[in-house]
GUTIVO-890740 format. One record per residue (C-alpha): x, y, z; residue number from 1. Coordinates in nm, 4 decimals, always signed. Layout:
<rs>
<xx: X yy: Y zz: Z num: NUM>;
...
</rs>
This chain:
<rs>
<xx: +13.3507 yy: +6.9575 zz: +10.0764 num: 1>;
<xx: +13.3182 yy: +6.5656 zz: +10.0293 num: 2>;
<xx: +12.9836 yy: +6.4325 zz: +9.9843 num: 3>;
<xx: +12.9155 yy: +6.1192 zz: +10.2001 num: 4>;
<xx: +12.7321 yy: +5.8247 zz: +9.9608 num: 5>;
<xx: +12.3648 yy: +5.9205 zz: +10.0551 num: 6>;
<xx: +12.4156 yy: +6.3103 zz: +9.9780 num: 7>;
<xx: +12.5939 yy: +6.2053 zz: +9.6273 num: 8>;
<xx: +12.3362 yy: +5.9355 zz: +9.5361 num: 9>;
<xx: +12.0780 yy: +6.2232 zz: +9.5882 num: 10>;
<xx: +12.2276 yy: +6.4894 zz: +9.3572 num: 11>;
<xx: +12.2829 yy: +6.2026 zz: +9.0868 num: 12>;
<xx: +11.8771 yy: +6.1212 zz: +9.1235 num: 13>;
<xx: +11.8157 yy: +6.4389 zz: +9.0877 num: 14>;
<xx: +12.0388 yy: +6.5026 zz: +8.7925 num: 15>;
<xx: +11.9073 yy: +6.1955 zz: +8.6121 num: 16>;
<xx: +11.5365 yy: +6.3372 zz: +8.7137 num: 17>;
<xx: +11.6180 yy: +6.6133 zz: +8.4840 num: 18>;
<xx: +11.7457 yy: +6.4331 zz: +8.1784 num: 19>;
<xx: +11.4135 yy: +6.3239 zz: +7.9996 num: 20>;
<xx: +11.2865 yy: +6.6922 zz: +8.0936 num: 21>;
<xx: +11.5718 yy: +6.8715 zz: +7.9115 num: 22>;
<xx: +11.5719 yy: +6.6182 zz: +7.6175 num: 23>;
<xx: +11.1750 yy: +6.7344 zz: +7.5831 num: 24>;
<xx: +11.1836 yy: +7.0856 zz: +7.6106 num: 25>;
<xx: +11.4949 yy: +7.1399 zz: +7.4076 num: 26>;
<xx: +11.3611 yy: +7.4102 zz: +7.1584 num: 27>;
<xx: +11.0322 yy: +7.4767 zz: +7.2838 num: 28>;
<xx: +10.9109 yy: +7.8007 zz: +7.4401 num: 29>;
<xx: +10.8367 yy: +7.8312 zz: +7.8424 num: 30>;
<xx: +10.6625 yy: +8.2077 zz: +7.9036 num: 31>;
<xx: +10.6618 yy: +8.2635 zz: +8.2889 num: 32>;
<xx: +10.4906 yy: +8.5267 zz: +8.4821 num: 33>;
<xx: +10.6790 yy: +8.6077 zz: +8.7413 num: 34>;
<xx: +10.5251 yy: +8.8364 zz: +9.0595 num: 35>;
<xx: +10.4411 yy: +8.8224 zz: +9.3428 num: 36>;
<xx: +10.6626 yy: +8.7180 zz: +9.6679 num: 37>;
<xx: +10.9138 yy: +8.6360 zz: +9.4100 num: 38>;
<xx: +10.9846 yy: +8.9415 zz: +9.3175 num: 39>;
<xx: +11.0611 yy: +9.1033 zz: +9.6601 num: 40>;
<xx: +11.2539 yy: +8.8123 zz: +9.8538 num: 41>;
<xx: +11.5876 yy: +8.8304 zz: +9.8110 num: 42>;
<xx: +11.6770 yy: +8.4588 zz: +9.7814 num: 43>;
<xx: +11.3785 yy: +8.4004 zz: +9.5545 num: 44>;
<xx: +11.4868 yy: +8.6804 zz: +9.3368 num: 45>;
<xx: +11.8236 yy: +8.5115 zz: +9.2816 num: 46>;
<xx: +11.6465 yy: +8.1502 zz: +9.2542 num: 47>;
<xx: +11.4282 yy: +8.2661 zz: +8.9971 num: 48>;
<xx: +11.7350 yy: +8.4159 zz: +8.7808 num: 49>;
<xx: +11.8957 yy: +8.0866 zz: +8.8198 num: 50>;
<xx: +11.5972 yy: +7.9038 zz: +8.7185 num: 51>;
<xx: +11.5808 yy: +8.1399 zz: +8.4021 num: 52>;
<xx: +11.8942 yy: +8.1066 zz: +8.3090 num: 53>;
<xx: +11.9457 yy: +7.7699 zz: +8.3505 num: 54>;
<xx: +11.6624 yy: +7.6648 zz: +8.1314 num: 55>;
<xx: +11.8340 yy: +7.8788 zz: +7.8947 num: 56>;
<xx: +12.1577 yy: +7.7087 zz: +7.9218 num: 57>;
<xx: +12.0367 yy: +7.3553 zz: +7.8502 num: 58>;
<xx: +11.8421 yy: +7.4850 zz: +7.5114 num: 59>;
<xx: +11.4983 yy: +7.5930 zz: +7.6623 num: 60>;
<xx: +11.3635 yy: +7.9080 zz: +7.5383 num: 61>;
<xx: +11.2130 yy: +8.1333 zz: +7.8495 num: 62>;
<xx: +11.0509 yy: +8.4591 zz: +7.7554 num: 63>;
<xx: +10.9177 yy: +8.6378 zz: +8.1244 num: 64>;
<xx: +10.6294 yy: +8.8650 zz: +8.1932 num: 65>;
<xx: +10.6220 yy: +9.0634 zz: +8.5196 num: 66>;
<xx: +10.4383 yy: +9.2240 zz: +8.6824 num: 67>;
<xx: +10.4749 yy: +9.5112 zz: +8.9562 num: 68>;
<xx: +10.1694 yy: +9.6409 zz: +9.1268 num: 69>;
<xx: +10.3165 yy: +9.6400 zz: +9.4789 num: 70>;
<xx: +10.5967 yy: +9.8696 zz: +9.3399 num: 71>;
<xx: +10.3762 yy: +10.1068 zz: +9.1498 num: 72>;
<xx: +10.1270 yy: +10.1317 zz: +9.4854 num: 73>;
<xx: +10.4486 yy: +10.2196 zz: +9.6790 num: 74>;
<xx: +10.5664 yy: +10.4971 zz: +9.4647 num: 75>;
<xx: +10.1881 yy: +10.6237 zz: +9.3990 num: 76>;
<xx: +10.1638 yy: +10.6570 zz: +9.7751 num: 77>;
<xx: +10.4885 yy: +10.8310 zz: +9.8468 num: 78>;
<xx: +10.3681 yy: +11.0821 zz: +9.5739 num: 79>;
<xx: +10.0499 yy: +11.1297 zz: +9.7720 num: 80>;
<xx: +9.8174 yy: +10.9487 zz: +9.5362 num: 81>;
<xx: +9.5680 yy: +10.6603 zz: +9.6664 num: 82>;
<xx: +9.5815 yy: +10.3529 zz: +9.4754 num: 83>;
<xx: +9.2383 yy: +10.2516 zz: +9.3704 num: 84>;
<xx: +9.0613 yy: +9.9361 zz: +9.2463 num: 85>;
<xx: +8.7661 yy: +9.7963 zz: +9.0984 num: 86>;
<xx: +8.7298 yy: +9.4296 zz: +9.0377 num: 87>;
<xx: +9.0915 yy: +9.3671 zz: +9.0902 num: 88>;
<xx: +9.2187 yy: +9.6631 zz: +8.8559 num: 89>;
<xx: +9.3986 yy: +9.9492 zz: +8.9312 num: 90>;
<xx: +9.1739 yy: +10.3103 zz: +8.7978 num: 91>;
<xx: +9.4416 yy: +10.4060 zz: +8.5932 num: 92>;
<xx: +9.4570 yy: +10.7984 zz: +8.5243 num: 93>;
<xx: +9.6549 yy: +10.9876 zz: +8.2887 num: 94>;
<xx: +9.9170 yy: +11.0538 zz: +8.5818 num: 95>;
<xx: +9.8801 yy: +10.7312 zz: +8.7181 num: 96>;
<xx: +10.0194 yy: +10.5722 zz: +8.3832 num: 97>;
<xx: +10.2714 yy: +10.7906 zz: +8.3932 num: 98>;
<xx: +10.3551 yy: +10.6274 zz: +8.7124 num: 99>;
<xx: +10.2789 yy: +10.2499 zz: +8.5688 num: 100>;
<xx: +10.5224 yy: +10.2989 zz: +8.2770 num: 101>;
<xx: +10.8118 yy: +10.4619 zz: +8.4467 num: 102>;
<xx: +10.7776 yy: +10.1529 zz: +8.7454 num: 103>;
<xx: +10.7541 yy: +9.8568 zz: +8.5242 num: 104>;
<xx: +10.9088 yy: +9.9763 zz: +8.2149 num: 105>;
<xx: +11.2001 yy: +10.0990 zz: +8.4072 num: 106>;
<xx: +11.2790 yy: +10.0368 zz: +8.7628 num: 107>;
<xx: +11.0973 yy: +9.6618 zz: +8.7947 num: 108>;
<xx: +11.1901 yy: +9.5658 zz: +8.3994 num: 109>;
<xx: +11.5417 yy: +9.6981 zz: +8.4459 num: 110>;
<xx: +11.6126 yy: +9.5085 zz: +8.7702 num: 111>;
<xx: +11.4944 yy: +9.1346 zz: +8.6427 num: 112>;
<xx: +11.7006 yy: +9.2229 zz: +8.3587 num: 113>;
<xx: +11.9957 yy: +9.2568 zz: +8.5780 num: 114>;
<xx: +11.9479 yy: +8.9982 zz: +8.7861 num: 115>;
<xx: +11.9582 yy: +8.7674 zz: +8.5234 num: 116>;
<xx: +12.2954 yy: +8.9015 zz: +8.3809 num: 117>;
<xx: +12.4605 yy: +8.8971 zz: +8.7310 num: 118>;
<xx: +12.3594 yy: +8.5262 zz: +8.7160 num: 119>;
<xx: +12.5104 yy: +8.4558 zz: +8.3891 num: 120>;
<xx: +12.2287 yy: +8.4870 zz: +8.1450 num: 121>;
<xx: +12.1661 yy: +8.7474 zz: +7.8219 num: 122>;
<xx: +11.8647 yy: +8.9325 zz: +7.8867 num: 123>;
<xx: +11.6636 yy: +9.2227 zz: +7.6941 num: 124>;
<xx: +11.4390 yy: +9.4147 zz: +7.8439 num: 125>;
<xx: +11.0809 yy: +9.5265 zz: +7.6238 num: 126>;
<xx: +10.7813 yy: +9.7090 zz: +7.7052 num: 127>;
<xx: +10.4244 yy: +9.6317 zz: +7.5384 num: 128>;
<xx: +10.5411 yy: +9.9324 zz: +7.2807 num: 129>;
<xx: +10.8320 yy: +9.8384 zz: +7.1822 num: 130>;
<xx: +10.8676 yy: +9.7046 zz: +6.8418 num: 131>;
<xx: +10.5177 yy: +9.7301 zz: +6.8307 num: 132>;
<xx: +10.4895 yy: +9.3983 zz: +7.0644 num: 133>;
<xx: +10.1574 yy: +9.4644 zz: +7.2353 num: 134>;
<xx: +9.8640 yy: +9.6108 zz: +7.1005 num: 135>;
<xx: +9.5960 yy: +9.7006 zz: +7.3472 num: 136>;
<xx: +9.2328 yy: +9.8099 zz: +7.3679 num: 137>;
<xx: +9.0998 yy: +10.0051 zz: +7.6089 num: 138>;
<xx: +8.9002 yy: +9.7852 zz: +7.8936 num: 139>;
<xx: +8.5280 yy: +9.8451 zz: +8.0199 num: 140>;
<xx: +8.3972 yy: +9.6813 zz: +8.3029 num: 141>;
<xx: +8.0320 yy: +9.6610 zz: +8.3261 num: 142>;
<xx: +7.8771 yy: +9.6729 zz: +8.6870 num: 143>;
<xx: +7.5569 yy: +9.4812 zz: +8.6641 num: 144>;
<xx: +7.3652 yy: +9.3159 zz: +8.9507 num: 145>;
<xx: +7.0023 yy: +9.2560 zz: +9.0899 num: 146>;
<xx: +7.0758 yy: +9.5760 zz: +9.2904 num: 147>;
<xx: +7.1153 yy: +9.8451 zz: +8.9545 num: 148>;
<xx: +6.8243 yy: +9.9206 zz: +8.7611 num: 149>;
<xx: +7.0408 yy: +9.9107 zz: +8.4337 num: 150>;
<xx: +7.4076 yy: +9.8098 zz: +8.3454 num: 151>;
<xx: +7.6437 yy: +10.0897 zz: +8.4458 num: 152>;
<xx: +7.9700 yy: +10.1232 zz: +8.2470 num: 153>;
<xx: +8.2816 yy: +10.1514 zz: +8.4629 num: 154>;
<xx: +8.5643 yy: +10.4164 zz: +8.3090 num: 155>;
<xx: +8.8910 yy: +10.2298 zz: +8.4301 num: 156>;
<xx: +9.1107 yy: +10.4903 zz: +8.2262 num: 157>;
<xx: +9.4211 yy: +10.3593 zz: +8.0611 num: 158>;
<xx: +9.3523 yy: +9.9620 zz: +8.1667 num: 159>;
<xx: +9.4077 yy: +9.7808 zz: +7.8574 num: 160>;
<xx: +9.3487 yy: +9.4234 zz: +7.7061 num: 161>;
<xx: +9.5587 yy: +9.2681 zz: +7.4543 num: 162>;
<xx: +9.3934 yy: +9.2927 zz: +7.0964 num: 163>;
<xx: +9.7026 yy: +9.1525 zz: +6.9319 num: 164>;
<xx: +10.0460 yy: +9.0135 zz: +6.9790 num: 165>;
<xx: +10.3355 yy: +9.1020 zz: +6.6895 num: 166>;
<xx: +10.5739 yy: +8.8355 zz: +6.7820 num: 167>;
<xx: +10.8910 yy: +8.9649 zz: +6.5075 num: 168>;
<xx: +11.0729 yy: +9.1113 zz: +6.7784 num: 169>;
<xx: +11.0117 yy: +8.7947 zz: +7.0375 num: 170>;
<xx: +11.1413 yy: +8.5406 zz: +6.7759 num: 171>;
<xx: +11.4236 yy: +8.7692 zz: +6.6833 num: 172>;
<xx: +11.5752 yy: +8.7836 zz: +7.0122 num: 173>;
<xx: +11.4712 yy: +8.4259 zz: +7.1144 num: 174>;
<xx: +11.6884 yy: +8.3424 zz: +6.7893 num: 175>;
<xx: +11.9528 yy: +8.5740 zz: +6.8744 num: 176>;
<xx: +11.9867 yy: +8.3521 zz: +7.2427 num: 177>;
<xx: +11.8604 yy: +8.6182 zz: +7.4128 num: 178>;
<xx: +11.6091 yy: +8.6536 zz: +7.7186 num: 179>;
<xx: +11.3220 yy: +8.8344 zz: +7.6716 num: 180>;
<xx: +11.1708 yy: +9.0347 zz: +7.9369 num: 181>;
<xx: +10.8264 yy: +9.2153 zz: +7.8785 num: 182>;
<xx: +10.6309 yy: +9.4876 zz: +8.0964 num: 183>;
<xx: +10.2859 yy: +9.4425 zz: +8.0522 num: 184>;
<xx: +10.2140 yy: +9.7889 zz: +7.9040 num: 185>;
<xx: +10.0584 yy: +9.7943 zz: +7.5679 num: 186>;
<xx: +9.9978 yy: +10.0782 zz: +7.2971 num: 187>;
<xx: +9.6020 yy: +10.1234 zz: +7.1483 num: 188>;
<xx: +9.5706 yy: +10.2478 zz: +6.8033 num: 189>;
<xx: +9.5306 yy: +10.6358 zz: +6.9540 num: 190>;
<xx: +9.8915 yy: +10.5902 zz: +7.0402 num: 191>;
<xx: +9.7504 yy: +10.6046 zz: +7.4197 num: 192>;
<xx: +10.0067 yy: +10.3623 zz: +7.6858 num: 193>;
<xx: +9.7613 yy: +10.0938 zz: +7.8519 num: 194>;
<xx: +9.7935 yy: +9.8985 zz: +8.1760 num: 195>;
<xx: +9.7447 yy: +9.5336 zz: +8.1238 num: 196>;
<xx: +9.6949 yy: +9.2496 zz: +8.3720 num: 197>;
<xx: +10.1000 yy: +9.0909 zz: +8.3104 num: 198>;
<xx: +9.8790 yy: +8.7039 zz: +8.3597 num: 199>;
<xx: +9.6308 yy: +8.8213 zz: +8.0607 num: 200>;
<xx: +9.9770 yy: +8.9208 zz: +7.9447 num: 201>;
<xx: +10.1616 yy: +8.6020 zz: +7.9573 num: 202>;
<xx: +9.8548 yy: +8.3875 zz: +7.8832 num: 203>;
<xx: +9.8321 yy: +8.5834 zz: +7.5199 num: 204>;
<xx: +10.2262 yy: +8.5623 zz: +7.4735 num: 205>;
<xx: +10.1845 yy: +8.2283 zz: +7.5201 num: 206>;
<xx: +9.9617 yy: +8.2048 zz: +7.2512 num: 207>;
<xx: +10.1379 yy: +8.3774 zz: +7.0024 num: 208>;
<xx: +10.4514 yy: +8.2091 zz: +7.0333 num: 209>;
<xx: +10.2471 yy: +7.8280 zz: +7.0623 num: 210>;
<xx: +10.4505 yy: +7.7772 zz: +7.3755 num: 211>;
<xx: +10.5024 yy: +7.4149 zz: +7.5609 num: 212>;
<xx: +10.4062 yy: +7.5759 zz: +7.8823 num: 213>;
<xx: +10.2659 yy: +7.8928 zz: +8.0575 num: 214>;
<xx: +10.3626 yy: +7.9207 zz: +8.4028 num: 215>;
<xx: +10.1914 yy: +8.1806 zz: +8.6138 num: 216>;
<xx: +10.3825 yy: +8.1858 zz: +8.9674 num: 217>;
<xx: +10.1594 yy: +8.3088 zz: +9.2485 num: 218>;
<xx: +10.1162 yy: +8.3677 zz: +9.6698 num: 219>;
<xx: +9.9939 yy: +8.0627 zz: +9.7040 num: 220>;
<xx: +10.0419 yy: +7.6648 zz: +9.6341 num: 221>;
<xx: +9.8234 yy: +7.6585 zz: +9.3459 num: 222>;
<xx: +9.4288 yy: +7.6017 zz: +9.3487 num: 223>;
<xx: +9.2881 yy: +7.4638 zz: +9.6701 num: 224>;
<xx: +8.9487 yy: +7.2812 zz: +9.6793 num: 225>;
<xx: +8.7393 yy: +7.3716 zz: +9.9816 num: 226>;
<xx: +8.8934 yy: +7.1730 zz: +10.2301 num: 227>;
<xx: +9.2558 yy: +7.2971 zz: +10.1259 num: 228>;
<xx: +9.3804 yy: +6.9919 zz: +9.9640 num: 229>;
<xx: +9.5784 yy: +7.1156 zz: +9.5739 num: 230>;
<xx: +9.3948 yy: +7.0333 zz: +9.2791 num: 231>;
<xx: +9.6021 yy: +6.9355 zz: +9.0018 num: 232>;
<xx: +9.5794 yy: +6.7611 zz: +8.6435 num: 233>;
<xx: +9.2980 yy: +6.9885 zz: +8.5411 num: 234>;
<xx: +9.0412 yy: +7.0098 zz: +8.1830 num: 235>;
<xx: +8.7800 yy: +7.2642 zz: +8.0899 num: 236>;
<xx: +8.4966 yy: +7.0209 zz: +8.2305 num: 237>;
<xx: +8.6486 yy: +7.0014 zz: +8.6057 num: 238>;
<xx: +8.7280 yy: +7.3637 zz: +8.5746 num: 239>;
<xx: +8.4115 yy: +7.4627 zz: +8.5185 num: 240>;
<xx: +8.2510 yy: +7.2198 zz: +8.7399 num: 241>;
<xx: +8.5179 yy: +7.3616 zz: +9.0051 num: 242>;
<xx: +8.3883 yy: +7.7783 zz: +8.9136 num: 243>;
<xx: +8.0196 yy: +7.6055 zz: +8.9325 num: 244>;
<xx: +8.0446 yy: +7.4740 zz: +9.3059 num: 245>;
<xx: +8.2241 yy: +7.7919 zz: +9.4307 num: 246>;
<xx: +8.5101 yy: +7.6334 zz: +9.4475 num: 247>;
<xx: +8.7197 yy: +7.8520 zz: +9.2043 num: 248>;
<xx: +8.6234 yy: +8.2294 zz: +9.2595 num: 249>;
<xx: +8.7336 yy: +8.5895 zz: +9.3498 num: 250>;
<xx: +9.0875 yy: +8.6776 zz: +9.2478 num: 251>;
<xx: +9.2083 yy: +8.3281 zz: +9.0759 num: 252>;
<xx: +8.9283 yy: +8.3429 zz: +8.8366 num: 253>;
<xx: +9.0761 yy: +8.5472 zz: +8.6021 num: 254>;
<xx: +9.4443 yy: +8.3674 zz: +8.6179 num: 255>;
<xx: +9.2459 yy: +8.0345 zz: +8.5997 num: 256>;
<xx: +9.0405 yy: +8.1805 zz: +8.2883 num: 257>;
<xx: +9.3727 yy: +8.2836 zz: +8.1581 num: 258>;
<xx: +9.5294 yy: +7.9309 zz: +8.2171 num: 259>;
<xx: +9.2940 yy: +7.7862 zz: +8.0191 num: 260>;
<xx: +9.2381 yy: +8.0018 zz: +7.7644 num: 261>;
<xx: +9.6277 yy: +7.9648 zz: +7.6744 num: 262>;
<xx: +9.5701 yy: +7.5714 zz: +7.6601 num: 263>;
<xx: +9.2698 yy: +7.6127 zz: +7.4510 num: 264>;
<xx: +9.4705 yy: +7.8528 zz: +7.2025 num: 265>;
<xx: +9.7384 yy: +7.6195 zz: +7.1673 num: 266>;
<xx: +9.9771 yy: +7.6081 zz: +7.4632 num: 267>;
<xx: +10.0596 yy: +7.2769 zz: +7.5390 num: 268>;
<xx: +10.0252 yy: +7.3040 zz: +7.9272 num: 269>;
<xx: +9.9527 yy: +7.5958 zz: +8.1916 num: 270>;
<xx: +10.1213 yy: +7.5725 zz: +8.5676 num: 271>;
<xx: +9.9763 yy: +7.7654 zz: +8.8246 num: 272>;
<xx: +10.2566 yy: +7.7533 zz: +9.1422 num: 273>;
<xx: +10.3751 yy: +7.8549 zz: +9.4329 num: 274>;
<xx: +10.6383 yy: +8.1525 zz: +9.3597 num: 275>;
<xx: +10.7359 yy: +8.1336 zz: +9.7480 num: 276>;
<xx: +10.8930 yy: +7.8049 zz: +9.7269 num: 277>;
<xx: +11.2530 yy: +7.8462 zz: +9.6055 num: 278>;
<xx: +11.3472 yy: +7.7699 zz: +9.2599 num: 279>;
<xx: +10.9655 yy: +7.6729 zz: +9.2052 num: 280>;
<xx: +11.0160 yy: +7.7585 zz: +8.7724 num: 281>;
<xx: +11.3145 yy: +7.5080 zz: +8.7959 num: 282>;
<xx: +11.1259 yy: +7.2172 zz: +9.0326 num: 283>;
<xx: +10.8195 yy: +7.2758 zz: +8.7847 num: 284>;
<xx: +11.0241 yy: +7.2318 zz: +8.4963 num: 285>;
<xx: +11.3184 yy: +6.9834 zz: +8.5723 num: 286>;
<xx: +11.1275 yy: +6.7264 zz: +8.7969 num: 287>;
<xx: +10.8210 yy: +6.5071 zz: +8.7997 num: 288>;
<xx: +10.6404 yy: +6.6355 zz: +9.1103 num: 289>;
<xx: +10.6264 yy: +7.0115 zz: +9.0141 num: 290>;
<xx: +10.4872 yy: +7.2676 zz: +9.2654 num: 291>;
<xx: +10.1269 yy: +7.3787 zz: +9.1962 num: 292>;
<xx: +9.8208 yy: +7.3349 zz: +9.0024 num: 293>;
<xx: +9.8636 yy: +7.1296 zz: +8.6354 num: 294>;
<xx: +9.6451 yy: +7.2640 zz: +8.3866 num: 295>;
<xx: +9.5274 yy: +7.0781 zz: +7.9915 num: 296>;
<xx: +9.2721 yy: +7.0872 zz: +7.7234 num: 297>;
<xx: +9.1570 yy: +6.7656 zz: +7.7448 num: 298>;
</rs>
């Protein structure tokens, strides 16, 4: 097919877009979390690999988290077993981990693993207890409000948080050009599996491994404000003037909370964006617009 002048000039502006971007994150570390629509489209599956592998290609060093609660609800309820949640966390019972592990350490991990081969790349796929990678802690929630006499203690089961990150087997495949690929299940001390939130997840890898950025791809454009307009180029103060007004609240707290925490830690940058647009890791990465919700220290 021959391009016609306008269609050429465009692929050479976006080419040179790219440039200073690859010259700037040659070497550094990009952890995405990657969920969500992305995960079940097919043509956002197969943009997403190509995003990955790309970055690879031109010296970047990816490392993903997934997630997979859609796919663990689906097998739960063909088993005959109700999913249920409090505060946005799956009650996770002995059987029900049994279930969490064999989804996302094998059928979800397994497929983003091959995805990313059939699109060229070298991937390795790692649970939380593997190599040691993740250790967890076992979660409480408290529920506490005007309406309880005293603070209650919620028993989620085996809902984890991460206590600590052992990066050796991270750097040794990053070093070894390979892609890693992590389900967010984590071991405690008692040798007990835990089911961790894969942002909390990313957000702490991030950490660790003093990434550039954290990217957190999600089912929507990124943070609204309250007349639906995107928020972008974010700090601690505006976040916290944004949770203050109401602005920020229910189910992106926590991934905002995580955001920032990684920045605060040492990540350089946290992107929160919109995993239905195609090849959103590659337009967030390669270009100066980006697609969601910029997030600094300072």
């Amino acid at each position: 097919m021959n391009l016609n002048k306008e269609q050429a000039q465009n692929i050479a502006a976006v080419l040179s877009e790219a440039l200073p971007y690859i010259q700037r994150f040659a070497g550094k570390t990009i952890v995405v979390k990657y969920g969500g629509n992305a995960m079940t489209d097919e043509a956002l599956k197969a943009g997403f690999a190509r995003d990955i592998v790309l970055m690879k290609l031109v010296g970047m060093n990816p490392v993903v988290v997934h997630g997979g609660g859609p796919q663990i609800g689906n097998l739960l309820s063909r088993i005959g077993k109700q999913s249920e949640f409090v505060q946005g966390m799956r009650v996770t019972d002995t059987e029900t981990m049994d279930i969490v592990e064999m989804v996302l350490g094998g059928q979800v991990n397994k497929e983003i693993v091959n995805l990313i081969h059939r699109n060229g790349g070298n991937a390795v796929g790692l649970t939380g207890k593997d190599g040691n990678l993740i250790r967890a802690k076992k979660m409480t929630l408290l529920r506490d409000g005007p309406e309880f006499h005293t603070s209650e203690i919620i028993d989620l089961g085996h809902v984890g948080e991460v206590e600590e990150i052992n990066i050796k087997v991270l750097n040794m495949l990053i070093q070894g050009d390979f892609i890693p690929v992590i389900a967010p299940v984590g071991v405690g001390e008692d040798g007990h599996s835990y089911n961790i939130n894969a942002d909390l997840v990313a957000g702490k890898i991030a950490e660790a491994l003093n990434a550039e950025k954290l990217i957190l791809l999600t089912n929507i454009p990124g943070l609204l404000d309250k007349e639906g307009n995107l928020l972008t180029g974010l700090n601690s103060q505006t976040v916290d003037a944004l949770i203050a007004d109401g602005t920020i609240y229910g189910g992106m707290l926590p991934k905002i909370k995580c955001a920032l925490d990684a920045v605060q830690n040492g990540v350089t940058s946290s992107h929160i964006i919109d995993g239905r647009v195609e090849h959103a890791v590659m337009l967030e990465v390669f270009t100066d617009e980006g697609v969601g919700t910029l997030i600094t220290a300072q």
